[in-house]
N, C-alpha and C positions, 0 to 999 in steps of 0.2 A: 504443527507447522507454524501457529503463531502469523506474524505480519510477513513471511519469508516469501509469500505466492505474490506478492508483488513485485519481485524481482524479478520472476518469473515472466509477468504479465509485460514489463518495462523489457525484459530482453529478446518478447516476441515483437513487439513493439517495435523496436528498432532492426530485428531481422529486415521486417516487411517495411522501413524507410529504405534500406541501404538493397534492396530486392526494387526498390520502385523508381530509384535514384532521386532520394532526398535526403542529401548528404548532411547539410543542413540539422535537419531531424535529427539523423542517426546521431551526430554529435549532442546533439542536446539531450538525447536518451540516457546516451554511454553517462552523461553528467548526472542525469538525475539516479540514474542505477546505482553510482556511486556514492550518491550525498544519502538514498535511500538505505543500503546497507550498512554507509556509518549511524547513521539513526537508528536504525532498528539493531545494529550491536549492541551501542553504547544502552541501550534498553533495557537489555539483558533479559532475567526471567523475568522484568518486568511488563518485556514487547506484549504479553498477552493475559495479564492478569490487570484487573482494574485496582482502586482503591481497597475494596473488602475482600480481596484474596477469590473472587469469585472472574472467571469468563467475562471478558467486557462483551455481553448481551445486554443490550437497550432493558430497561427497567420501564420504560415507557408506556403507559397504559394507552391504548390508540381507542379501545373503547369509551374511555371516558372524555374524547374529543369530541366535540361536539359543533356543529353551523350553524349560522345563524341565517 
């Protein structure tokens, strides 16, 4: 599925503006749905592989965080 569940997420999003009468909103959703799908196109198979051909999963080691 890649980065595609955010279109998703944006076109629930906007249901429940134009459901609540926030016209407003709804438009500025319908905008961002569309600026978000040409981004994630223009991506290609790259929307979900990082630099080393691997899953962009955090490499971040949260254990070796540490407080002071």
């Amino acid at each position: 599925m890649g980065k595609e569940w955010i279109l998703d997420v944006l076109t629930d999003l906007k249901t429940f503006a134009a459901s609540n009468d926030l016209p407003d909103l709804e438009r500025q959703l319908e905008e961002t749905r569309r600026i978000a799908r040409a981004e994630i196109t223009s991506l290609g198979e790259t929307a979900t592989r990082g630099f080393s051909g691997r899953d962009n999963v955090s490499q971040f080691n949260i254990g070796a965080c540490r407080t002071r």
